[in-house]
Z-matrix of the N, CA and C atoms (Angstrom, degrees):
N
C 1 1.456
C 2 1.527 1 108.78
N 3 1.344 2 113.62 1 144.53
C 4 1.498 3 118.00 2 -173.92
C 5 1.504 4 110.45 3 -133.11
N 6 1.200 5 97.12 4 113.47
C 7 2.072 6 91.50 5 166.31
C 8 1.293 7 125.13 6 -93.17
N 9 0.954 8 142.99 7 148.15
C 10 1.261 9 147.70 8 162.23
C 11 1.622 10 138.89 9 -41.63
N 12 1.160 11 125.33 10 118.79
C 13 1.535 12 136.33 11 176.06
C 14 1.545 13 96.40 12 -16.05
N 15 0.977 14 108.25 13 137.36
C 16 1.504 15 119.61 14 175.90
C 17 1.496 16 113.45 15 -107.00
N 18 1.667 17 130.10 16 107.85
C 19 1.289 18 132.89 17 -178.11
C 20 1.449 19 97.50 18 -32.58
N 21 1.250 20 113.73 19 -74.22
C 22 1.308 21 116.69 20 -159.94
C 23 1.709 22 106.18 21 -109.70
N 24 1.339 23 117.15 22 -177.00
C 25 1.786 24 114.82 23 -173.42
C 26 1.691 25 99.32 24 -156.03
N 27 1.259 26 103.13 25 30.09
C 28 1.652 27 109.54 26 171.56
C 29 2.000 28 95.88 27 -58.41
N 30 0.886 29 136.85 28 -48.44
C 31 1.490 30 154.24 29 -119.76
C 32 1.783 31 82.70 30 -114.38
N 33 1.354 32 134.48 31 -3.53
C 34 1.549 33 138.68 32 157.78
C 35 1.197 34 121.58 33 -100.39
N 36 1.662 35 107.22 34 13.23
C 37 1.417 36 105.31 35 175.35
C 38 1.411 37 109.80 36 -84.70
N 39 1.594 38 117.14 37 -1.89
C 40 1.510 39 100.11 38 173.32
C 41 1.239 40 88.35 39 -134.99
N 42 1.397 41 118.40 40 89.51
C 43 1.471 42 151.78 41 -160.76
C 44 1.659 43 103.84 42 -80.40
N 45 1.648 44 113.32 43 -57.00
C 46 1.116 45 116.23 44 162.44
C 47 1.601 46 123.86 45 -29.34
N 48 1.064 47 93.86 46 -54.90
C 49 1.915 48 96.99 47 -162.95
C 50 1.510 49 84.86 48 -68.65
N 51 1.161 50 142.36 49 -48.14
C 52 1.322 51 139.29 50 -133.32
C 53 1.307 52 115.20 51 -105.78
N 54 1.257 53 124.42 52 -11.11
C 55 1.459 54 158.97 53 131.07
C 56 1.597 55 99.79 54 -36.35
N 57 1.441 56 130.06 55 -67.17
C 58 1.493 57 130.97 56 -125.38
C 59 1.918 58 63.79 57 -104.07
N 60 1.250 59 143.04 58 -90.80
C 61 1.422 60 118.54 59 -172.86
C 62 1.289 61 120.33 60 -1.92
N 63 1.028 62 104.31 61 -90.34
C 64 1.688 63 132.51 62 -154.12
C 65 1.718 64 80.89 63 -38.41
N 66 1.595 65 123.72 64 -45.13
C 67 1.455 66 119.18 65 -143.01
C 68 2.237 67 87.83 66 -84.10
N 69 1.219 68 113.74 67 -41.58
C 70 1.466 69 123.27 68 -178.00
C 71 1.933 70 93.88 69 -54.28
N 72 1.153 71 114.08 70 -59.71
C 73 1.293 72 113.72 71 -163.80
C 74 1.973 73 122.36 72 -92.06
N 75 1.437 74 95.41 73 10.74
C 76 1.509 75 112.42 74 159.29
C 77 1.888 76 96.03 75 -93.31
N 78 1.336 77 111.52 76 -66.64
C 79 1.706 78 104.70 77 -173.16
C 80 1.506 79 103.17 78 -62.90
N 81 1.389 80 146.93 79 -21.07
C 82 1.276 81 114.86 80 -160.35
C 83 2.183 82 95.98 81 -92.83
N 84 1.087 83 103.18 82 -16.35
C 85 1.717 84 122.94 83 -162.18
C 86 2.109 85 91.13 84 -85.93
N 87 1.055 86 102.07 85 -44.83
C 88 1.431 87 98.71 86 -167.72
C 89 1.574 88 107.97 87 95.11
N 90 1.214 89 109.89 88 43.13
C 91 1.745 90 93.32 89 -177.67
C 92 1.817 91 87.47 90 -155.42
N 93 2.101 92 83.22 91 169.54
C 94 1.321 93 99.24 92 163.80
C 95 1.378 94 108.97 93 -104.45
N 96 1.370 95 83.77 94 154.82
C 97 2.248 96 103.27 95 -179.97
C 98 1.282 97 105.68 96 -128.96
N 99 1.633 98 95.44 97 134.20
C 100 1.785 99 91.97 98 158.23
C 101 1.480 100 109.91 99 -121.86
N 102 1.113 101 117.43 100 151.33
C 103 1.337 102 109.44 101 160.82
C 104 1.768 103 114.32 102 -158.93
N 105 0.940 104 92.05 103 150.24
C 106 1.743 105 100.54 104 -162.33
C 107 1.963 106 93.00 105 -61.76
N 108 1.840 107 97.66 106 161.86
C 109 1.419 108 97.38 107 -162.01
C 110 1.621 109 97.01 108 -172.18
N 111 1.348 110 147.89 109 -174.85
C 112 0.990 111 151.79 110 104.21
C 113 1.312 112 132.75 111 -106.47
N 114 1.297 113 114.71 112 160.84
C 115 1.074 114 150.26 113 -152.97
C 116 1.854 115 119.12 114 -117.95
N 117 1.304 116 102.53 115 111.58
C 118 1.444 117 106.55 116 -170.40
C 119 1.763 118 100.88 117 -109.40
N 120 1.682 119 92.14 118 115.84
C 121 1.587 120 112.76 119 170.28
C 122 1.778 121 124.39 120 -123.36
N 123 1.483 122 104.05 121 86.68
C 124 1.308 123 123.56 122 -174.75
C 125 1.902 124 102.35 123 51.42
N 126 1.110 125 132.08 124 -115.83
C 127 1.283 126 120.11 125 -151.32
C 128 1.667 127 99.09 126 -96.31
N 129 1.411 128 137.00 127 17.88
C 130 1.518 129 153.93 128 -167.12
C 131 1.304 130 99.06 129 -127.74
N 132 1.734 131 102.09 130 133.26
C 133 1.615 132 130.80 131 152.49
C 134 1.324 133 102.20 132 -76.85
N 135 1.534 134 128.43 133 145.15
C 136 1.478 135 109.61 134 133.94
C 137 1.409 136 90.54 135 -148.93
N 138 1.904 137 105.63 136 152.59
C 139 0.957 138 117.92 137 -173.86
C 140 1.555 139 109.02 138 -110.39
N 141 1.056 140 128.26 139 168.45
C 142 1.112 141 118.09 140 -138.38
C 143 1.715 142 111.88 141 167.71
N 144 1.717 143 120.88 142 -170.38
C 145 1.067 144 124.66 143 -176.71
C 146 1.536 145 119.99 144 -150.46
N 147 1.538 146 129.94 145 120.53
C 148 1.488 147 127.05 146 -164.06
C 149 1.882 148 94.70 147 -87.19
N 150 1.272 149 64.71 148 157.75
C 151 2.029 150 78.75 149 177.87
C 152 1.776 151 86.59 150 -136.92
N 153 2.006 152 104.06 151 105.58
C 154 1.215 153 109.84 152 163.17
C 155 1.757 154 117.41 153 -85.25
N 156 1.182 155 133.01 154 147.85
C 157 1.194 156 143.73 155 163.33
C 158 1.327 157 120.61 156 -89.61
N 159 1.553 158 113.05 157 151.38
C 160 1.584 159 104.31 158 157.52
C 161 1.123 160 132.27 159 -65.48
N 162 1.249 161 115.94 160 -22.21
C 163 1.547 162 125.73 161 -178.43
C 164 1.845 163 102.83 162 -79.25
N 165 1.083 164 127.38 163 -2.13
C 166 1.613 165 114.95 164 170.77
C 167 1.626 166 94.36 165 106.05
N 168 1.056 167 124.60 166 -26.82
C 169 2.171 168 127.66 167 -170.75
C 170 1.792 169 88.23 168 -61.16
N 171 0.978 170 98.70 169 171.24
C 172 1.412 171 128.17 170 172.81
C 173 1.523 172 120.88 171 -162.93
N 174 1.393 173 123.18 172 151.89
C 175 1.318 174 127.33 173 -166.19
C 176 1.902 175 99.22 174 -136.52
N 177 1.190 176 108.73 175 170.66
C 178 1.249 177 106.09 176 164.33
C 179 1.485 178 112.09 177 -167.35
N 180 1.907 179 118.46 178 133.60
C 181 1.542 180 114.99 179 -159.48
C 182 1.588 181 89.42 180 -115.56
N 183 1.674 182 98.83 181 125.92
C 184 1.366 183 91.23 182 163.99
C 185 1.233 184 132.16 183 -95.92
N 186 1.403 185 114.19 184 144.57
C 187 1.280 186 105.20 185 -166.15
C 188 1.230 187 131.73 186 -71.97
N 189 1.749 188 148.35 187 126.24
C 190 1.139 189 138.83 188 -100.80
C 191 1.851 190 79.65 189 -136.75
N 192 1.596 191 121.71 190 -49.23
C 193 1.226 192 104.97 191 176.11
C 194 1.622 193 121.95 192 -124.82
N 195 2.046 194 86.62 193 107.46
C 196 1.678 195 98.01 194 -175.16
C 197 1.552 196 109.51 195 -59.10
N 198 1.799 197 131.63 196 158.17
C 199 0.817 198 131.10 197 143.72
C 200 1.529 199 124.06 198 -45.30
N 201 1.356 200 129.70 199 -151.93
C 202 1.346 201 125.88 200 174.37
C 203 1.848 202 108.27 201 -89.91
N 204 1.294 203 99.29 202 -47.23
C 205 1.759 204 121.93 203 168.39
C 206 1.234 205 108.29 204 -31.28
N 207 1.755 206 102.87 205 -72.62
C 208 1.327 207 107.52 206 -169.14
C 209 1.610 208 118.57 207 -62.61
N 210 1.513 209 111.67 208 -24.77
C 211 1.490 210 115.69 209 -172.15
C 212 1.574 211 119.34 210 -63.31
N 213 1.461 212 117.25 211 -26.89
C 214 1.424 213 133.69 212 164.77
C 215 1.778 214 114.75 213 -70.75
N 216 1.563 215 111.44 214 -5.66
C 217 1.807 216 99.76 215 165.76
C 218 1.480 217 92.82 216 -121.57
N 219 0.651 218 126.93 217 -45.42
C 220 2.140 219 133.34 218 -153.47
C 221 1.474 220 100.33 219 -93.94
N 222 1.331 221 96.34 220 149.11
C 223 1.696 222 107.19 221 160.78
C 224 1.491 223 98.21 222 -99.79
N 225 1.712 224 114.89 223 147.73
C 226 1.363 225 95.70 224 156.20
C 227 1.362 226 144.09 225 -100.40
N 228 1.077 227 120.73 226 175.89
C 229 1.437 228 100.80 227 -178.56
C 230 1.344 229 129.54 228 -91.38
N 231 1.144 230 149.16 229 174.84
C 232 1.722 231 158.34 230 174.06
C 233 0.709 232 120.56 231 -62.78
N 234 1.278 233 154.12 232 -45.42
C 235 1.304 234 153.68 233 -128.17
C 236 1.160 235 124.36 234 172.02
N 237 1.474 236 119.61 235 149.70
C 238 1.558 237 141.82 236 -141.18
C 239 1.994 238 82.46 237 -110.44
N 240 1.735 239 112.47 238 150.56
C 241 1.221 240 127.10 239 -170.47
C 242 1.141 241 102.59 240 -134.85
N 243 1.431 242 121.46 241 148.87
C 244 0.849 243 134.31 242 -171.25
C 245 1.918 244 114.03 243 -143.06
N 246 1.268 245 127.72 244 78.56
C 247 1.743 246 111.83 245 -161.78
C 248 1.512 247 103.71 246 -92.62
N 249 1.357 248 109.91 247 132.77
C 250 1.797 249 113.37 248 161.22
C 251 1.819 250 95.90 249 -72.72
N 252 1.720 251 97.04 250 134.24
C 253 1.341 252 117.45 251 170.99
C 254 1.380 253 107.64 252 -135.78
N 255 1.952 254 122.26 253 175.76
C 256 0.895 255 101.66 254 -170.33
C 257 1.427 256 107.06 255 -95.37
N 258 0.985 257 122.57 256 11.81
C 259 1.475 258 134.23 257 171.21
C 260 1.441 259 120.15 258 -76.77
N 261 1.616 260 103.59 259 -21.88
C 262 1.589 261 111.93 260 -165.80
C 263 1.470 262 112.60 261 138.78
N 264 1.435 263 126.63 262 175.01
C 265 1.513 264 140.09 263 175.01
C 266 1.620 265 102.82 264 -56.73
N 267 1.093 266 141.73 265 112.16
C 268 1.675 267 117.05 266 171.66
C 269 1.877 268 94.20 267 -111.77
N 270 1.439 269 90.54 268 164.27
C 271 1.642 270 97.34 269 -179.40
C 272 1.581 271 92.27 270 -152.49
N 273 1.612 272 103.61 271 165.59
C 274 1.906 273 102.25 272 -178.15
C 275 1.698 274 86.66 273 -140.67
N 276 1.324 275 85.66 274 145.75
C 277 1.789 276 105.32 275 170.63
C 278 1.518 277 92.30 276 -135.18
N 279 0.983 278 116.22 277 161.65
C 280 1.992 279 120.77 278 -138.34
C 281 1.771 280 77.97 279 -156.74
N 282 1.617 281 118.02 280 113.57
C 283 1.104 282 129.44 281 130.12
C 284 2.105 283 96.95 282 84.03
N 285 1.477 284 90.53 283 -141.47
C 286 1.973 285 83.88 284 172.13
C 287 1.204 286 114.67 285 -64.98
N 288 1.095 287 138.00 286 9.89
C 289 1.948 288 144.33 287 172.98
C 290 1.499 289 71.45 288 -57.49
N 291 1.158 290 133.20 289 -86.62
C 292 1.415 291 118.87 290 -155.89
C 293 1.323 292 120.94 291 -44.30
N 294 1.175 293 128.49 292 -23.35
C 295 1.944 294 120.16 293 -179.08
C 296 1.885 295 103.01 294 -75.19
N 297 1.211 296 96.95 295 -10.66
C 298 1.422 297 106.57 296 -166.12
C 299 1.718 298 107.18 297 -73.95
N 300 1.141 299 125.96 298 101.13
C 301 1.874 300 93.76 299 -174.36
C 302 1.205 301 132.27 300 -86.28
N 303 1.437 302 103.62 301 -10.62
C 304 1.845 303 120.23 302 164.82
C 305 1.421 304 121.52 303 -81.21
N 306 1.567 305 115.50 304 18.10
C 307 1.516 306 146.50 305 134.45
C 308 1.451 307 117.62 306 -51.33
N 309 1.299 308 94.32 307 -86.87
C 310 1.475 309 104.54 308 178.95
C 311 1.445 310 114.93 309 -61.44
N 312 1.509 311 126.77 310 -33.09
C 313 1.179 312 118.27 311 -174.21
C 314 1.912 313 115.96 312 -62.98
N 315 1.477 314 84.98 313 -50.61
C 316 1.951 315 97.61 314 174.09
C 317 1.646 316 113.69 315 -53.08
N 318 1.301 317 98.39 316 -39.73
C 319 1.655 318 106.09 317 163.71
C 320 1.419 319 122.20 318 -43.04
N 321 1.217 320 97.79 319 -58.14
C 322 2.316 321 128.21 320 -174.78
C 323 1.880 322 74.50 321 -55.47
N 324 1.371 323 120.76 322 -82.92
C 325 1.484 324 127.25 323 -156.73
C 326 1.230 325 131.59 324 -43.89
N 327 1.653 326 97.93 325 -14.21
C 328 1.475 327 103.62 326 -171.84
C 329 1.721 328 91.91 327 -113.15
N 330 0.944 329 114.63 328 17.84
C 331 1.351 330 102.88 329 -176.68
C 332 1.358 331 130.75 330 110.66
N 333 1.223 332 126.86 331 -20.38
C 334 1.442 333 144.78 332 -155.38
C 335 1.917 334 97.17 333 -62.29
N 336 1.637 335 112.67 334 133.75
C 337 1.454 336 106.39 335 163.37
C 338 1.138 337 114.98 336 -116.33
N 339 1.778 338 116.27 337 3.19
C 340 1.277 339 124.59 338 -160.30
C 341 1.442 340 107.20 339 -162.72
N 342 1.452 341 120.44 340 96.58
C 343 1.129 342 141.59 341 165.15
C 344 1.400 343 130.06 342 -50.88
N 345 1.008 344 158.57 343 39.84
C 346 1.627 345 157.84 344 -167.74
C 347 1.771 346 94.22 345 -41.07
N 348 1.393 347 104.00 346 140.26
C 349 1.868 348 95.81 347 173.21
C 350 1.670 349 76.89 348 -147.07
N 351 1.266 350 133.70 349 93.11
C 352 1.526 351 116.47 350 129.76
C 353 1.866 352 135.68 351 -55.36
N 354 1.162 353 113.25 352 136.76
C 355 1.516 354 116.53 353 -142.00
C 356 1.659 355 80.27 354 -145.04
N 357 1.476 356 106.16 355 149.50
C 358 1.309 357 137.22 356 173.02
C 359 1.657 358 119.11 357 -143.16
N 360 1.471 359 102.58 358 55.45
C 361 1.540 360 118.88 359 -155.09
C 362 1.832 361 90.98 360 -98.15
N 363 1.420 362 91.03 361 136.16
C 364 2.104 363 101.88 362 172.24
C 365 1.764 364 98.08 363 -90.10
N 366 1.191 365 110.59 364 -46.17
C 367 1.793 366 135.62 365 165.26
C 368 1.269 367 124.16 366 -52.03
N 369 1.010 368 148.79 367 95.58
C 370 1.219 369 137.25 368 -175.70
C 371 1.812 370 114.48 369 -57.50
N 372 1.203 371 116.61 370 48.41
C 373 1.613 372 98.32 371 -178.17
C 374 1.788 373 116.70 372 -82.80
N 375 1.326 374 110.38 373 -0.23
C 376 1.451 375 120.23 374 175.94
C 377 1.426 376 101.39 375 -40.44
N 378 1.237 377 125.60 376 -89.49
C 379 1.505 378 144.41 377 -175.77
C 380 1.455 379 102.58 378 -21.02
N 381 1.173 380 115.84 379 -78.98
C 382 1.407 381 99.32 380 -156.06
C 383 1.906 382 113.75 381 -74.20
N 384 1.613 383 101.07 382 -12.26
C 385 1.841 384 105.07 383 -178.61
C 386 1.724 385 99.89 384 -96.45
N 387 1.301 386 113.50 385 -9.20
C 388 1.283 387 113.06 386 161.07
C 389 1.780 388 116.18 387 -57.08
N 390 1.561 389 97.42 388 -63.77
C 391 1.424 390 113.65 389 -165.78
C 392 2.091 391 100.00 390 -56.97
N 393 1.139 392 92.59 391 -50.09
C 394 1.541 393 85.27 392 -178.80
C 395 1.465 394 128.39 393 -67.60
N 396 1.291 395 106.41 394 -33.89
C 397 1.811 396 101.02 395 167.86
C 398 1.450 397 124.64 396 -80.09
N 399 1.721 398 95.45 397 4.50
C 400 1.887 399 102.75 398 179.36
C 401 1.527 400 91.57 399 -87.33
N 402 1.442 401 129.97 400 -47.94
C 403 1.680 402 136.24 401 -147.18
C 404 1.818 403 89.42 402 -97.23
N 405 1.232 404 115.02 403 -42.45
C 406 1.450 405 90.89 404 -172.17
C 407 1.613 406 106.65 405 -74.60
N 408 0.753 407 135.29 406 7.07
C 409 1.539 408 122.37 407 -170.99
C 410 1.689 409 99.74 408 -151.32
N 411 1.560 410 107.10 409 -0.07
C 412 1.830 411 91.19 410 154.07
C 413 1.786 412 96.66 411 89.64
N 414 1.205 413 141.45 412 -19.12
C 415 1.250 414 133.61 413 -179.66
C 416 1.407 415 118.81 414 -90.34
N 417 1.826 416 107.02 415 173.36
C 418 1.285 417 95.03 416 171.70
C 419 1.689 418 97.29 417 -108.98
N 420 1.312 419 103.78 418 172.79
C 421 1.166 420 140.34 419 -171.09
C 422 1.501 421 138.75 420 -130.24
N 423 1.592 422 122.11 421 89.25
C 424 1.320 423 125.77 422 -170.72
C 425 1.647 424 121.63 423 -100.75
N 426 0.942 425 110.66 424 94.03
C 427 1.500 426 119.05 425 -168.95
C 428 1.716 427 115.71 426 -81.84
N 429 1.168 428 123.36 427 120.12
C 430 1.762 429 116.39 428 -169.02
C 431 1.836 430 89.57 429 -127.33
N 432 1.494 431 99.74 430 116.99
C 433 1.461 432 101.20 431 -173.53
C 434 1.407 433 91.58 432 -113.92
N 435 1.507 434 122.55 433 170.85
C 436 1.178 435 146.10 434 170.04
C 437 1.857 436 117.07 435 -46.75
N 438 0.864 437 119.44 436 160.14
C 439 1.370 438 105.10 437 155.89
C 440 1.530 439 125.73 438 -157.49
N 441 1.472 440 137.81 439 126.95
C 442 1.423 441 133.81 440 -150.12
C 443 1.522 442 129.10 441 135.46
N 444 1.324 443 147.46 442 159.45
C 445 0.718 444 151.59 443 -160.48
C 446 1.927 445 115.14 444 -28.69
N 447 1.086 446 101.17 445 -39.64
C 448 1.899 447 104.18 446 174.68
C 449 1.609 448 104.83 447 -129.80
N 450 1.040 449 109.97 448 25.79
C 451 1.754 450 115.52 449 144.42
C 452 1.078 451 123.18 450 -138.28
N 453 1.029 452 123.60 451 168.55
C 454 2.031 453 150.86 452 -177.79
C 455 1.149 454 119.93 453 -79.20
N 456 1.022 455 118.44 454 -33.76
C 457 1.840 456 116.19 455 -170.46
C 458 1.507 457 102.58 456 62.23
N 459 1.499 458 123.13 457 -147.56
C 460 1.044 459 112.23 458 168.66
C 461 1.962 460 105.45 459 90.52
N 462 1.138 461 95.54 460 11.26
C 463 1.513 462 100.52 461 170.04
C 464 1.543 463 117.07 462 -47.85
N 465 1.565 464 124.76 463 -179.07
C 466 1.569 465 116.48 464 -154.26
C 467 1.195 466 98.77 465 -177.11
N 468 1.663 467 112.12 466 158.91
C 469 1.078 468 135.69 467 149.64
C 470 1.367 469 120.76 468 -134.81
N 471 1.381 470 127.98 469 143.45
C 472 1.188 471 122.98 470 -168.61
C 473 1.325 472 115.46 471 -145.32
N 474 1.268 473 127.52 472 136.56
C 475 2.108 474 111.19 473 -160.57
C 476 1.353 475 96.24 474 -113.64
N 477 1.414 476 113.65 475 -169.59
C 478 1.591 477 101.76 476 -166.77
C 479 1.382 478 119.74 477 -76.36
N 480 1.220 479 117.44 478 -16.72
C 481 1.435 480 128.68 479 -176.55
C 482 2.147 481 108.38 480 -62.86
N 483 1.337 482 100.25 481 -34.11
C 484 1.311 483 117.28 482 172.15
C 485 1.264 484 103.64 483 94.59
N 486 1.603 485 116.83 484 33.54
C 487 1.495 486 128.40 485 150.68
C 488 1.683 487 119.80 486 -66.03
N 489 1.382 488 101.26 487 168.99
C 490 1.880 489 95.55 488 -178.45
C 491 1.592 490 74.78 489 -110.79
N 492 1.095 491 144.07 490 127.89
C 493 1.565 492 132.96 491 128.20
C 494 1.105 493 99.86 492 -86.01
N 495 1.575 494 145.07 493 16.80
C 496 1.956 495 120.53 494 161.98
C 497 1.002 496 80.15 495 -157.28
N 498 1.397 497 119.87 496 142.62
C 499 1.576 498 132.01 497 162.65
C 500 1.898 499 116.90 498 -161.31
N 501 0.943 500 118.19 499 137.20
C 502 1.562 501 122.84 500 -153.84
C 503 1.535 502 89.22 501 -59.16
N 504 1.449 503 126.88 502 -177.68
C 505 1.701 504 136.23 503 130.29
C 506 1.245 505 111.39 504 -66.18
N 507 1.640 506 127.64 505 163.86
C 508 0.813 507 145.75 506 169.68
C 509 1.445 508 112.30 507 -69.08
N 510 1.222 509 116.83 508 141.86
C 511 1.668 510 117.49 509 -179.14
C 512 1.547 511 119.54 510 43.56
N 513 1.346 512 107.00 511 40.60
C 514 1.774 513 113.04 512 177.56
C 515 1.684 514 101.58 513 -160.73
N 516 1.442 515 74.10 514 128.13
C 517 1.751 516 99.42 515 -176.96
C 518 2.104 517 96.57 516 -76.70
N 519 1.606 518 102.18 517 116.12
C 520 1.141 519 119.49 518 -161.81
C 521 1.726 520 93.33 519 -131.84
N 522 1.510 521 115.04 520 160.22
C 523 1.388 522 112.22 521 126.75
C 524 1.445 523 110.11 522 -116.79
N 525 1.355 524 100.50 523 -173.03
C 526 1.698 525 94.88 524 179.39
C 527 2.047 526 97.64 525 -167.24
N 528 1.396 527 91.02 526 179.00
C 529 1.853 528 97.55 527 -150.70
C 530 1.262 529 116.14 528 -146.97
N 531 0.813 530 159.14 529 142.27
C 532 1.362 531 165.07 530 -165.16
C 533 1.835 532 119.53 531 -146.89
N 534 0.956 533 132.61 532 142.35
C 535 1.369 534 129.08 533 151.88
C 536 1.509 535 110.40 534 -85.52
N 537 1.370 536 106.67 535 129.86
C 538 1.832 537 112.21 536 -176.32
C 539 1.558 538 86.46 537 -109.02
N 540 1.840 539 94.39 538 151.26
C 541 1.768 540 114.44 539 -169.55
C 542 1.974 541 86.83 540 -123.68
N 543 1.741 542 98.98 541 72.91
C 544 1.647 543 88.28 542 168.71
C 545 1.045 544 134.60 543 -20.03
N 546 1.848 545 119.18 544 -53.33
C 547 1.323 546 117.23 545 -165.34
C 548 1.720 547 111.67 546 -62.11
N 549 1.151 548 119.92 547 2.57
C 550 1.316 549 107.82 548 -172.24
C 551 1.926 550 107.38 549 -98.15
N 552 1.455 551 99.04 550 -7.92
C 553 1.242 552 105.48 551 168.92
C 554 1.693 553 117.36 552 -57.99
N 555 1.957 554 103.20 553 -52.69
C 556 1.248 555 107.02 554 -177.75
C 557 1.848 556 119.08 555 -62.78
N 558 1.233 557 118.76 556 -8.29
C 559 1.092 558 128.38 557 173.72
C 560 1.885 559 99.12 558 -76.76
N 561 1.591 560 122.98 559 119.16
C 562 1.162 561 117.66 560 174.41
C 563 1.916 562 96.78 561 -110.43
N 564 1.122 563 139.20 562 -0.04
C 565 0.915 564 124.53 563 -169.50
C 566 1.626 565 116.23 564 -90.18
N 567 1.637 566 109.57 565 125.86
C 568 1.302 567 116.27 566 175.50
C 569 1.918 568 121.38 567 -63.83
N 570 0.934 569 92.00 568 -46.64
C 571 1.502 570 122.79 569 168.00
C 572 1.555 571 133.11 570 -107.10
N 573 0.936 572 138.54 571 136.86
C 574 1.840 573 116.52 572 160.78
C 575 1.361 574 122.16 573 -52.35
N 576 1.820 575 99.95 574 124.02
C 577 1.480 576 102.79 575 -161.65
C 578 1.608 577 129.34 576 55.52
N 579 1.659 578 104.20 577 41.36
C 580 1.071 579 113.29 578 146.00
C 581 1.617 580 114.99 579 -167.13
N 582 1.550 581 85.64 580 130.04
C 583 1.695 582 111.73 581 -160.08
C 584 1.542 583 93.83 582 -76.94
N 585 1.471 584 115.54 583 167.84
C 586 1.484 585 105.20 584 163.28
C 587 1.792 586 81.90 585 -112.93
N 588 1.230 587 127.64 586 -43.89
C 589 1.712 588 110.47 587 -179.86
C 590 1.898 589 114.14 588 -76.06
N 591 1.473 590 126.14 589 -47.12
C 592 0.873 591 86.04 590 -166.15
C 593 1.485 592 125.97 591 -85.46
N 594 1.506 593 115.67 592 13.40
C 595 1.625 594 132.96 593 -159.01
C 596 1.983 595 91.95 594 -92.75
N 597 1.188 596 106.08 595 -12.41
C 598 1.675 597 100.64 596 174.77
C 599 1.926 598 112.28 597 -60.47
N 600 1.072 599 86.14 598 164.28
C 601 1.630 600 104.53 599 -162.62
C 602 1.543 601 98.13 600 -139.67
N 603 1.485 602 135.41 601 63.72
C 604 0.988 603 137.64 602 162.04
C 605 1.341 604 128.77 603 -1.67
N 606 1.430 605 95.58 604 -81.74
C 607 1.228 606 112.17 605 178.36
C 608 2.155 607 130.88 606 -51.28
N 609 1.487 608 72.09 607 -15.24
C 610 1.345 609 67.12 608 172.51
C 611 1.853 610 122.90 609 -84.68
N 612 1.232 611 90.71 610 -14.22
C 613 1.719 612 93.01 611 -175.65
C 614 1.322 613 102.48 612 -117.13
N 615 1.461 614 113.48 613 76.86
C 616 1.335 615 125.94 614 168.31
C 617 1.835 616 107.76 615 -81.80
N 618 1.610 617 107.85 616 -41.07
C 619 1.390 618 93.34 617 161.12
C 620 1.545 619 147.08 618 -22.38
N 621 1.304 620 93.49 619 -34.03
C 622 1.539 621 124.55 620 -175.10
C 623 1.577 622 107.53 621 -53.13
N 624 1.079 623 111.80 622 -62.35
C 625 1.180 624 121.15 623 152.79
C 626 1.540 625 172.58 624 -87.34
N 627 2.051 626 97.59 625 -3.25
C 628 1.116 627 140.27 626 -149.31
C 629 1.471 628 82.55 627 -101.23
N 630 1.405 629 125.03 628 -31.79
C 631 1.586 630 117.04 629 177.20
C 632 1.617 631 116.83 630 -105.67
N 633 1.301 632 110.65 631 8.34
C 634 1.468 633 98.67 632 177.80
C 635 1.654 634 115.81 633 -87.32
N 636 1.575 635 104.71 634 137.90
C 637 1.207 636 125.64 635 154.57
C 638 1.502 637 133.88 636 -29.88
């Protein structure tokens, strides 16, 4: 289960209590939850997203690229996650992480079969940057957007093919569900005899990195 990016995170200042839920009502439900949250580490905010278990564990990914907003409360965090579950690989991209596609790709690389993207979008750009970071890189993709007066709703699921098998209505606060068929994750080929991971050529896109900041 996935909730949605939270405009604001006043309502994580008593993190504890809200932590020990989420963790009672992941084990009593039988499922995993994510939902965006922060995380207090000695003199650092970071905002971010918990991954509850059935078994009572909890995880939490911080989010690595703040907007401009967020960059004036939060530090961000380092590094991209990836958890073995028994459901599958899950990974979270938090908010515009998704417009990003060397997000999802590092995700695809490290393993990821299952993307979580909580979203707090007024725009609907979920849908169509959903569908493409599910098909170019072979995963699925569960998007939980906001919904109400300055958001879209419009939440999603999307499998690797870059089908919707679940997708909200328009203008109605919904959830929605799908059964995912992992093995089609391990399949990377778009075509016969052609990979989208192993047909990369590294070396050729040194740019990629030769100009970053």
């Amino acid at each position: 289960m996935v909730f949605p990016d939270l405009p604001c995170l006043e309502n994580w200042s008593n993190e504890k209590q809200l932590i020990e839920s989420f963790i009672n009502n992941a084990k009593e439900n039988d499922l995993f939850i994510i939902s965006a949250g922060t995380q207090v580490d000695v003199d650092h905010i970071y905002k971010g997203a918990y991954l509850f278990s059935p078994d009572g564990s909890y995880q939490f990914y911080r989010k690595v690229h703040l907007d401009e907003r967020e960059n004036k409360k939060f530090k961000p965090g380092e590094e991209m996650i990836v958890w073995e579950t028994s459901i599958g690989r899950i990974a979270i991209m938090l908010g515009y992480e998704g417009l990003l596609p060397e997000v999802a790709r590092s995700l695809t690389l490290m393993g990821a079969d299952i993307i979580a993207w909580p979203v707090n979008f007024s725009i609907n750009h979920q849908k169509s940057f959903a569908r493409t970071r599910a098909s170019e890189n072979r995963i699925f993709v569960m998007v939980a957007n906001t919904f109400g007066l300055d958001s879209g709703g419009n939440s999603l699921i999307t499998n690797p093919l870059g089908l919707l098998p679940a997708a909200a209505f328009q203008g109605r606060e919904q959830a929605v569900g799908t059964q995912m068929e992992i093995l089609l994750v391990r399949c990377k080929d778009v075509v016969p005899g052609s990979n989208v991971i192993k047909d990369r050529f590294p070396r050729a896109y040194n740019l990629l990195w030769e100009n970053s900041v």
